[in-house]
N, C-alpha and C positions, 0 to 999 in steps of 0.2 A: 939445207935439205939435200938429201943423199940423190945419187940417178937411180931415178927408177919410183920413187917414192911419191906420195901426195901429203897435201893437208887439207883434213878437214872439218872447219869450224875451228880454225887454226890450230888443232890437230898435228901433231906429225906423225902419219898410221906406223912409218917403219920405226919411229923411236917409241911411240906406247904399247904396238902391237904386232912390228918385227911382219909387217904387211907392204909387199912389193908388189908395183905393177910388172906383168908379164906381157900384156900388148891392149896396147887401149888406138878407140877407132874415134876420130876426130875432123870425119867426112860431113862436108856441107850439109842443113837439114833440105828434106825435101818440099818441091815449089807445093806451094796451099790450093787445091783443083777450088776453082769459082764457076761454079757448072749449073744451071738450073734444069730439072728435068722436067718436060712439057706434059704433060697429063694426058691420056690417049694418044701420044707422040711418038715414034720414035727417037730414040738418041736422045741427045741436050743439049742447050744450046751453052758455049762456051765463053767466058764472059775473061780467060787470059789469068797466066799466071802470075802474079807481080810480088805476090809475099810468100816468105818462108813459115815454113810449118816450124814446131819446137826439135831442137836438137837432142839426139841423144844421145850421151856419151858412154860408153860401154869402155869399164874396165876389166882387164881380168886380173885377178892378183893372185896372192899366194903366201899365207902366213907361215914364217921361218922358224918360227919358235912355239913351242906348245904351249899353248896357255889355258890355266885356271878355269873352272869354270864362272868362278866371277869376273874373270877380264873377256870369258867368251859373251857374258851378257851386257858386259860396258861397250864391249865393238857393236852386237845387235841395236842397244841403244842408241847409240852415235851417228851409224848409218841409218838409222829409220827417221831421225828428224830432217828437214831441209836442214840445209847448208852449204858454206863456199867452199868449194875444190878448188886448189892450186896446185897443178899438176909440176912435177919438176924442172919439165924444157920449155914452161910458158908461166914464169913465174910475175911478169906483168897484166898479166890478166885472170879473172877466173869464173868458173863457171856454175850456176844455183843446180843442186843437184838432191836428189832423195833416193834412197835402196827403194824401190815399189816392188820386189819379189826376193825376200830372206831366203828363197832355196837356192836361188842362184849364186 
């Protein structure tokens, strides 16, 4: 796997579709609020943070090569289903991921 690159669904986006990451964000997810709110109360009462919420990984990329438009609907395909990403600089681990907005 090239820098910069991913796979996904063992995939390698830069060798089938000439697709580079440009900056991806890989920040802790945010603590899970456990909060009940009292009915004719003010405020809520707080019951403490202890679990994480789901992670989102935000990549941005950039395809290098013009493609087809049957290879532009084999990439929509590919990224619409779940799948494992393995990102280039953390090739021991990887992360379940799905495109949830194609305009992006």
């Amino acid at each position: 796997m090239t820098e910069d690159s991913f796979t996904y669904n063992g995939i390698n986006m830069f060798e089938q579709f000439g697709m580079r990451v440009i900056k991806h964000d890989l920040l802790l997810p945010p603590l899970r609020p456990r909060k009940v709110v009292i009915p004719s109360r003010s405020g809520a009462y707080d019951f403490g943070a202890d679990e994480h919420d789901e992670r989102t990984l935000r990549l941005e990329c950039v395809v290098e090569k013009a493609l087809a438009l049957s290879e532009l609907d084999s990439l929509r395909f590919t990224l619409s289903r779940k799948g494992n990403i393995v990102l280039w600089d953390s090739t021991d681990r990887h992360f379940v991921g799905q495109l949830y907005d194609p305009t992006e």
